[in-house]
C-alpha atoms as one frame of an Amber mdcrd trajectory, in Angstrom:
protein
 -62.119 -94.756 200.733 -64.653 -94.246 198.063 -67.998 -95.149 199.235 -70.558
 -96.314 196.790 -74.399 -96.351 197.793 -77.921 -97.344 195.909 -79.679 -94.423
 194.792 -82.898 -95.026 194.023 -83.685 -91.660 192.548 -81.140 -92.630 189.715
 -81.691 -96.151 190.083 -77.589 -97.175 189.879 -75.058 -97.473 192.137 -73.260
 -93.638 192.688 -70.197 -92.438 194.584 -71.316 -90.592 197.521 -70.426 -86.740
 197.520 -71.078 -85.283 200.731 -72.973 -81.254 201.239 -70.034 -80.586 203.196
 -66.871 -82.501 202.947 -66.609 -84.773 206.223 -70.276 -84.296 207.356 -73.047
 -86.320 206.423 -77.320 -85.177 206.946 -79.245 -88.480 207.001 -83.444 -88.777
 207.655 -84.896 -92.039 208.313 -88.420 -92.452 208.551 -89.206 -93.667 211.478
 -92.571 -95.396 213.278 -96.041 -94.407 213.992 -96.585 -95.277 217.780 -99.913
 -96.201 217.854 -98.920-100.107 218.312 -96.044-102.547 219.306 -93.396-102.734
 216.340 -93.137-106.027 214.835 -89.796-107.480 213.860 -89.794-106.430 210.423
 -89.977-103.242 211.153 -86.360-103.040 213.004 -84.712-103.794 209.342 -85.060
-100.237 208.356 -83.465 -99.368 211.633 -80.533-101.901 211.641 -80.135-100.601
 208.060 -79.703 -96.845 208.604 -77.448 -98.253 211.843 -75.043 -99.856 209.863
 -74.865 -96.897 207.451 -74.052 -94.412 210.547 -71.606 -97.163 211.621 -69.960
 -96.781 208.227 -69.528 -93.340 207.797 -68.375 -93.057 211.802 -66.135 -95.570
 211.242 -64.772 -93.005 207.721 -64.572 -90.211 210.315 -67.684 -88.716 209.323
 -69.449 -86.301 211.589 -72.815 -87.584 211.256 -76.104 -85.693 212.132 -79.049
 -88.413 211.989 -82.853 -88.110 212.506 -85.105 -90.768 213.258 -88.876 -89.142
 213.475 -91.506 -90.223 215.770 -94.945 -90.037 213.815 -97.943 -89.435 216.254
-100.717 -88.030 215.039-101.871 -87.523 211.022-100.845 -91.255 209.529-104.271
 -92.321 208.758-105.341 -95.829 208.021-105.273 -95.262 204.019-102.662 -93.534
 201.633-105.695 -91.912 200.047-105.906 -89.473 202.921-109.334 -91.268 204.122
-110.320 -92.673 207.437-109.183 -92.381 210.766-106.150 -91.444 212.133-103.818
 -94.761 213.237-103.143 -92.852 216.447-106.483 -91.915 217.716-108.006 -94.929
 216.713-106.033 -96.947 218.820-106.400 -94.447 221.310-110.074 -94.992 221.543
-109.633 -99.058 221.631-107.199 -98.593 224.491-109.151 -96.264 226.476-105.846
 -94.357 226.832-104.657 -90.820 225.432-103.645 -90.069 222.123-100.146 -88.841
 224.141-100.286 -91.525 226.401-100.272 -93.869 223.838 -97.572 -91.950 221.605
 -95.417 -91.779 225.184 -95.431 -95.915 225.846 -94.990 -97.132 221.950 -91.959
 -94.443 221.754 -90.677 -96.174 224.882 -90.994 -99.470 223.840 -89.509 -98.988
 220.287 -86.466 -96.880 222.145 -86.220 -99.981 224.522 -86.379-102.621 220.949
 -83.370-100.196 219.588 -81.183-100.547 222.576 -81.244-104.292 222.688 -80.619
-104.357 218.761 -77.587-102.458 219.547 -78.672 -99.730 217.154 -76.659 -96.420
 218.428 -79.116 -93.693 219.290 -76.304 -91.602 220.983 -76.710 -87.931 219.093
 -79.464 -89.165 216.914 -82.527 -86.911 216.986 -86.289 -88.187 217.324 -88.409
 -85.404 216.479 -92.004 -85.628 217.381 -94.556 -84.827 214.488 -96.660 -82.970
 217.436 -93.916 -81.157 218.550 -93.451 -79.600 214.771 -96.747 -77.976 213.921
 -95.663 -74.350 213.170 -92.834 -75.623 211.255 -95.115 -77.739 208.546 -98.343
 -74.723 208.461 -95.261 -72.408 207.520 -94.342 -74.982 204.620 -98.024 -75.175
 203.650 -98.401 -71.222 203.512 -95.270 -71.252 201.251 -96.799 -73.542 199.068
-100.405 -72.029 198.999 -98.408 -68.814 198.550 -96.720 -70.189 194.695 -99.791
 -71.337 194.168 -99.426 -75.410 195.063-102.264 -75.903 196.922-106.061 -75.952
 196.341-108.822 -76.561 199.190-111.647 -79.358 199.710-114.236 -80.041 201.902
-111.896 -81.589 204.055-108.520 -80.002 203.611-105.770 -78.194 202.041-104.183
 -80.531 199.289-100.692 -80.195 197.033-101.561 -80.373 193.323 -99.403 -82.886
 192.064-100.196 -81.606 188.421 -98.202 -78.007 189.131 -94.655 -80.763 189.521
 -94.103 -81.997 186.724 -91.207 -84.610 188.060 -93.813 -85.633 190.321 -93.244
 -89.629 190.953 -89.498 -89.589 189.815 -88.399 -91.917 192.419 -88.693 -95.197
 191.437 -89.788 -93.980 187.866 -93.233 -94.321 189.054 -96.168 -94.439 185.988
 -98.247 -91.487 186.788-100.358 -92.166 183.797-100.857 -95.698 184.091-102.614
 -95.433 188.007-105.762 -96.972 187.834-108.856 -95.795 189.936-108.952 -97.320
 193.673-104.998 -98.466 193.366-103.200 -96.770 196.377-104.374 -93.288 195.671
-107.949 -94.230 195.814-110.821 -91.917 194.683-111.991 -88.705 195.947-114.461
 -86.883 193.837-112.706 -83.389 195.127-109.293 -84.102 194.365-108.047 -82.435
 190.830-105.755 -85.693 190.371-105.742 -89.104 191.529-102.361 -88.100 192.852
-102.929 -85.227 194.340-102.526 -85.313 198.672-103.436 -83.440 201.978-101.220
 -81.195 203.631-103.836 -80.144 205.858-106.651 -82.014 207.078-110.235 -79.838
 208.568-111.421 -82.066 212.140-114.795 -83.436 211.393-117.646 -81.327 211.693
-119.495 -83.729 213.906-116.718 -84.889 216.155-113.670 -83.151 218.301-110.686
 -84.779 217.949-107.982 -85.328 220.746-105.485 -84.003 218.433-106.132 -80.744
 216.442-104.713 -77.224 216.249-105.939 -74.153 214.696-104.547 -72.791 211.660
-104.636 -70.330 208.597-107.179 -72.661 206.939-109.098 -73.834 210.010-109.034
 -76.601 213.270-107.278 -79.472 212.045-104.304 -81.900 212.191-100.647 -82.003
 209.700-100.948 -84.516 206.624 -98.426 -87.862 206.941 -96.092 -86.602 204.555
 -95.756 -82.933 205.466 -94.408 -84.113 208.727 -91.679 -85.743 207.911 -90.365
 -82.284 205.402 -90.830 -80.088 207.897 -88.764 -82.140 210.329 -86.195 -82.721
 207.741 -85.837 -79.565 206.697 -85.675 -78.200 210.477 -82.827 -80.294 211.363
 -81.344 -81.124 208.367 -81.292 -78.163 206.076 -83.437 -77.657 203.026 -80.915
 -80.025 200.811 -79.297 -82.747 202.459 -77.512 -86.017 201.837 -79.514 -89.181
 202.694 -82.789 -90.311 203.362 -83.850 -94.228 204.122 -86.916 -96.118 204.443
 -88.459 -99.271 203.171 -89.546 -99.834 199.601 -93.383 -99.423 200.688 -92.541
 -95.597 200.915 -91.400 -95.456 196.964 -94.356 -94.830 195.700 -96.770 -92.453
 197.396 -94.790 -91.104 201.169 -91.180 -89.985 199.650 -92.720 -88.937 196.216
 -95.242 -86.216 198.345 -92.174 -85.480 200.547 -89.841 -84.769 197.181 -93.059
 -83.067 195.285 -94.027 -80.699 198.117 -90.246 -80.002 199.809 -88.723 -79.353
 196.543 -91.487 -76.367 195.453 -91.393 -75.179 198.772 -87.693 -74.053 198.320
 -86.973 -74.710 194.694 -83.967 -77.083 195.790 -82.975 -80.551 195.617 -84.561
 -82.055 198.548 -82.145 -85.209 198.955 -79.008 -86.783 197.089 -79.592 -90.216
 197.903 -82.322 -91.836 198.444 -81.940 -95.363 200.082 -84.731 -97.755 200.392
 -84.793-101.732 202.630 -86.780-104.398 200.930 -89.295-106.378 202.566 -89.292
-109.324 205.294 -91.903-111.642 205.061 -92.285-114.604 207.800 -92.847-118.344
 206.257 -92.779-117.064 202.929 -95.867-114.796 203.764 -96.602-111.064 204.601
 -96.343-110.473 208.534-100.243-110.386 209.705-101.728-110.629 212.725-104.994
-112.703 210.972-102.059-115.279 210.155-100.634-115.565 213.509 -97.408-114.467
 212.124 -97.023-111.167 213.660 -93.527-111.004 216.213 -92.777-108.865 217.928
 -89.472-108.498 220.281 -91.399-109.713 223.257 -91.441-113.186 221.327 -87.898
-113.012 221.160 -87.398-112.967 224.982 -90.269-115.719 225.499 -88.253-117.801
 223.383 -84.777-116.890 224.823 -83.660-115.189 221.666 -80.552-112.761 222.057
 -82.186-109.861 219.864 -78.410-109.590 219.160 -78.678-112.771 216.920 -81.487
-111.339 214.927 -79.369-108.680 214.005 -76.827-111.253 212.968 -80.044-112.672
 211.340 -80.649-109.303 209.328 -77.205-108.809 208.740 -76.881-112.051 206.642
 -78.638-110.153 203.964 -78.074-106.836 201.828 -80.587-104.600 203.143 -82.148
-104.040 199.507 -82.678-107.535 199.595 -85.899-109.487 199.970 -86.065-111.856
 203.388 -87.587-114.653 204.628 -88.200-114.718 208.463 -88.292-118.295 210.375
 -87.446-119.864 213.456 -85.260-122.423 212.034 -83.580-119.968 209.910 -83.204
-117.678 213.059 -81.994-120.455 214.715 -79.395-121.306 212.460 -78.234-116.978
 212.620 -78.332-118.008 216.502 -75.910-120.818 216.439 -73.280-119.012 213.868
 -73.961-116.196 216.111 -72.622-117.770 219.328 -69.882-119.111 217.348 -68.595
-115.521 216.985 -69.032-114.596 220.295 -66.803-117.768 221.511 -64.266-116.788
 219.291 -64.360-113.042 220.821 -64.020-114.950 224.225 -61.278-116.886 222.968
 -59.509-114.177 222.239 -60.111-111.647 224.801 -56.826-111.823 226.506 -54.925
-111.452 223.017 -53.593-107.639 222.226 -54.895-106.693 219.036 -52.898-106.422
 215.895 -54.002-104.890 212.206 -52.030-105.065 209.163 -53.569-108.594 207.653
 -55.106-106.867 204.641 -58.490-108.640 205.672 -59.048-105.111 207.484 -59.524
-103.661 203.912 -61.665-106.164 202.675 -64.049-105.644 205.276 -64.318-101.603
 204.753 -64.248-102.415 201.139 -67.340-104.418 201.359 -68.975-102.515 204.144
 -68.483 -99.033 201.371 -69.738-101.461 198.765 -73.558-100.249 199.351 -73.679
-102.153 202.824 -72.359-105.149 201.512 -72.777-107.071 204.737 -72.814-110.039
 203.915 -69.667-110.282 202.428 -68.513-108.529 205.422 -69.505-111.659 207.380
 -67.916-113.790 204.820 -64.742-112.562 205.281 -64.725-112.199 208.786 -65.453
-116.039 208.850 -62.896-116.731 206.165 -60.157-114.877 208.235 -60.854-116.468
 211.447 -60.507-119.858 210.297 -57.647-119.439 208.554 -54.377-120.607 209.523
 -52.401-117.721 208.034 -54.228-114.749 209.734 -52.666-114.792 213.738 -55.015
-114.582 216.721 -53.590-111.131 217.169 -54.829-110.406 213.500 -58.176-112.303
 214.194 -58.456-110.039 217.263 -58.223-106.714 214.937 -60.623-108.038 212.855
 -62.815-108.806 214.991 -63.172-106.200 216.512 -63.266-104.086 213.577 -65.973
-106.265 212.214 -68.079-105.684 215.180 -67.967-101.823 215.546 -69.637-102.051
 211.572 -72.182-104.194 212.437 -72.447-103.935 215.582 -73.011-107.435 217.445
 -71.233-106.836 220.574 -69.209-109.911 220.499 -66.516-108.620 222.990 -69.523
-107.653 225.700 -71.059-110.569 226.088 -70.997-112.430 229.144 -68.709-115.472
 229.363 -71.608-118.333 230.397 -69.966-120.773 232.874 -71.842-123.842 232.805
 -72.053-126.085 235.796 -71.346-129.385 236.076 -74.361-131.082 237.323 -76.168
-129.311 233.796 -73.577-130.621 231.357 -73.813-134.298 233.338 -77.889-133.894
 232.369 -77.242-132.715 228.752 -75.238-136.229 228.462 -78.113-138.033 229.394
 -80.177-136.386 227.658 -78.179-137.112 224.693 -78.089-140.742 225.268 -81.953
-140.467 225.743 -82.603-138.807 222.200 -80.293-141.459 220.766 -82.306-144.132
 222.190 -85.391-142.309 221.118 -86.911-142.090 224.230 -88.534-138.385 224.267
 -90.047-139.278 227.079 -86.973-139.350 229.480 -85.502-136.640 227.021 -88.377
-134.166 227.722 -88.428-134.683 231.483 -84.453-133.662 231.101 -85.263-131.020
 229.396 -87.447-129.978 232.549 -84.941-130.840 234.768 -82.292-128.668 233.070
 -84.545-125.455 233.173 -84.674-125.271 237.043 -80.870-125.063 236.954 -81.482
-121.576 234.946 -80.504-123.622 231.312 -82.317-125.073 228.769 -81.313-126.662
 226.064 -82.021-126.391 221.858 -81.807-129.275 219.448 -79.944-128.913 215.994
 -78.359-130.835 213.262 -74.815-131.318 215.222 -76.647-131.976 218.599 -77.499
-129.875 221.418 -77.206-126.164 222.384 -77.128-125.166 225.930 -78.652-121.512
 226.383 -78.815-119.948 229.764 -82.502-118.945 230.602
């Protein structure tokens, strides 16, 4: 099965060749732990799921990192102010570690009830990987990369010449105060720290000594040295979303690739945006979700992976709660089908099974993935036995769990209540219809409202 995957160093659609034939090396970057995760920021992981699902699924032996960044991402990509992590720190009145130790946990916790398989996946600490990025930075001072400020070591972005090749970015058309920003020290406007010095006037919680003084690992030096360690110096795939294009993976290509004078990474794979209402997800706009939301509003985070799924992942999204309740309905849909045909012994040979994996190598086509799966199951000509095998198929790619959901039995004095309640919103009376409502939810149900009529979800 030839797989074919977005590369946006090339910017076209290639055949993936693996390093070493039935092995695949993939890096994704992964969070900075200094504050909940909101829900757009579990694309990028449902993404690189659903690739590792895919090449399992090939027979691939798959080695996959997922980094933990906690200490050095400071608030600005110009390498100026304060470090995310010990910022929060100080709001919290908690540890720099302690901090790092409860975000990791929750966004571990967010993964397992998206269903995104962490079994064998690494999660390197930043912290945890100081010797490895100095030793980078000496190799680089040592070929003569580097050049030191007042306030660190920085990688001359001048001595690469293919510096900003992914994404094709315009070096020469960077204006002043875009992205970079301005430091009067810096020999280019793209130029970035691999080292930062601690302030003079201050001890931070998070420093280490070094060839070039007391001080803490850039953002992007981080993630190469962790890469690299686990990884090799070349490997096969790295992911992230689109914000990275321009400044993150270009200092990660730039400094990795004159460290070692190799190819850094084949394919580089990048998730568009999600914004919520048609706007960027902000706290200020009281649009920021997080998972907890999900579980105040009885949301099976299972459904907003249905919800993701529904697009390519280099696709642009629109988060809202009627389209996520619309994923949840189709969603359940699925999952009473799997129910419907638990008993039935699987059976393959439809052809639909090829469509799927045809669409799934298709750069993640998962959407058309879902399409088919919904053509095939309410078709006439495909048996339940076939419908089983597709199923089931269908869900170890994307990965919904259909099969291991609980079977909700409803009882009878809650469906007897829905009725009324449905003769109460015909007669427009909201009144009686609310108080229903009420009465439903101390039986452990409650119930949802859509076009066809009413969904009963157990609480």
């Amino acid at each position: 099965m030839e797989i074919r995957l977005h590369n946006t160093l090339s910017g076209k659609k290639e055949t993936f060749k693996p390093l070493q034939p039935g092995k695949v090396g993939m890096y994704h970057c992964g969070p900075t732990v200094y504050m909940y995760p909101h829900i757009g920021n579990f694309r990028a992981y449902v993404f690189a799921d659903t690739l590792k699902r895919l090449f399992v699924e090939l027979g691939f032996d798959v080695m996959q990192v997922i980094n933990i960044t906690d200490v050095g991402h400071l608030v600005s990509d110009s390498d100026d102010g304060e470090d995310k992590m010990e910022k929060s720190a100080k709001a919290l009145h908690k540890s720099a570690q302690e901090l790092a130790n409860f975000y990791t946990s929750v966004f571990m916790d967010n993964l397992r009830e998206l269903n995104v398989h962490t079994s064998g996946t690494i999660f390197p600490r930043a912290t945890a990987h100081i010797p490895e990025q100095i030793k980078i930075i000496e190799e680089l001072e040592r070929k003569g990369y580097t050049y030191k400020t007042s306030d660190g070591i920085y990688f001359d972005t001048a001595r690469f010449p293919d510096y900003g090749k992914l994404g094709n970015i315009n070096i020469g058309g960077l204006r002043e105060g875009e992205r970079i920003g301005v430091n009067d020290e810096k020999r280019n406007l793209t130029d970035f720290a691999l080292w930062k010095f601690s302030p003079t006037n201050e001890k931070r919680e998070q420093e280490w000594p070094s060839p070039w003084g007391v001080g803490f690992p850039g953002w992007h030096i981080e993630c190469s040295a962790m890469a690299m360690k686990y990884l090799g110096e070349t490997f096969d795939i790295h992911t992230g979303g689109i914000d990275h294009i321009p400044v993150h993976h270009n200092n990660e290509i730039a400094q990795s690739e004159c460290a070692t004078n190799h190819q850094f990474v084949h394919i580089w794979m990048h998730n568009e945006f999600m914004s919520v209402d048609g706007k960027k997800m902000s706290k200020s706009l009281g649009n920021f979700y997080t998972m907890a939301d999900f579980h105040a509003k009885h949301v099976n985070p299972l459904a907003y992976r249905y919800f993701l799924l529904n697009a390519r992942y280099s696709t642009p999204m629109n988060f809202t709660w009627e389209s996520l309740g619309a994923a949840t309905n189709a969603y359940e849909k699925l999952v009473a089908h799997a129910q419907k045909l638990d008993e039935v012994e699987p059976e393959g040979h439809s052809g639909v099974e090829s469509e799927v994996i045809s669409a799934m190598a298709d750069d993640l086509d998962t959407p058309g993935v879902i399409a088919t799966l919904w053509n095939a199951l309410k078709s006439d000509d495909v048996t339940d036995a076939q419908k089983k095998s597709i199923l089931l198929l269908a869900d170890r790619l994307l990965g919904l769990k259909l099969f291991a959901q609980k079977k909700i039995i409803i009882p009878e004095a809650v469906l007897i209540l829905v009725e009324k309640r449905k003769l109460a919103r015909a007669e427009k009376n909201y009144t009686e219809s609310d108080r229903l409502r009420k009465e439903i939810e101390t039986h452990g149900f409650t119930v949802k409202d859509n076009k066809e009529g009413q969904d009963i979800i157990q609480l």
